[in-house]
N, C-alpha and C positions, 0 to 999 in steps of 0.2 A: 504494500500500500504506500510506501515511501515514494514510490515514481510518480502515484498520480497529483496532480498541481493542487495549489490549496482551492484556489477558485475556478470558476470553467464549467464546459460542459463534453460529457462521453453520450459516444452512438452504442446503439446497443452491442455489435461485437466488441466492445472493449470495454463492456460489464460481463456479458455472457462468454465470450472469447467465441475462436473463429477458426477450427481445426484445417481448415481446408485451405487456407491462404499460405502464400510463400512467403515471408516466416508465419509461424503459424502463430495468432494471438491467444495467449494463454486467459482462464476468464479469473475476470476478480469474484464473480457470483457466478461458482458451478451449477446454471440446471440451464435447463432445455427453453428453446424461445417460448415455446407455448406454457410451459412453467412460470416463465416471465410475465405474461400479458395477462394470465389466470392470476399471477399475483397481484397484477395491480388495478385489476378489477374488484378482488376482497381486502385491496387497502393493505396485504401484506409487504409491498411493493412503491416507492416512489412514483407518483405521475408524471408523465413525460411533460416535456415542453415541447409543442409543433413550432417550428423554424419557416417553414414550409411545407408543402403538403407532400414534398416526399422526402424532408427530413426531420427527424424525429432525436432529442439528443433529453439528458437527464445530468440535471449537477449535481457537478463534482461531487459537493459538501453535503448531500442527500446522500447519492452513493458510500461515501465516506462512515455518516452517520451509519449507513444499515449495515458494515461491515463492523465498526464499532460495537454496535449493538450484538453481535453474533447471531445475524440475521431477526432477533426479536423482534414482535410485532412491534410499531409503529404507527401512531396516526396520519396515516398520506393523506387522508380523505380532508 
């Protein structure tokens, strides 16, 4: 968690990581996309910020937070 900046914002393969890319990006939150969008539907999950309608990113200092927490729920909502 040292790498990531204190402020800013991440797309979602570089919270969920990205096996498939050359280098491969490791995740800071191991589950699966649909894991993901299921979580932040029941509020287990930070809510995204839309950029645009087809970019989609989440801060930093939120992510931060749910790694702090040891994934513990959270009120996103």
């Amino acid at each position: 968690m040292s790498h990531l900046p204190q402020t800013g914002f991440l797309r979602l393969p570089q919270i969920i990581g990205n096996s498939k890319v050359t280098p491969p990006i490791k995740p800071l939150i191991p589950v699966s996309k649909s894991t993901w969008w299921n979580g932040i539907k029941v509020g287990r999950f930070p809510k995204p910020i839309k950029l645009s309608s087809r970019i989609t990113v989440w801060r930093v200092e939120d992510i931060r937070l749910l790694i702090e927490n040891g994934g513990d729920p959270v009120d996103w909502r």
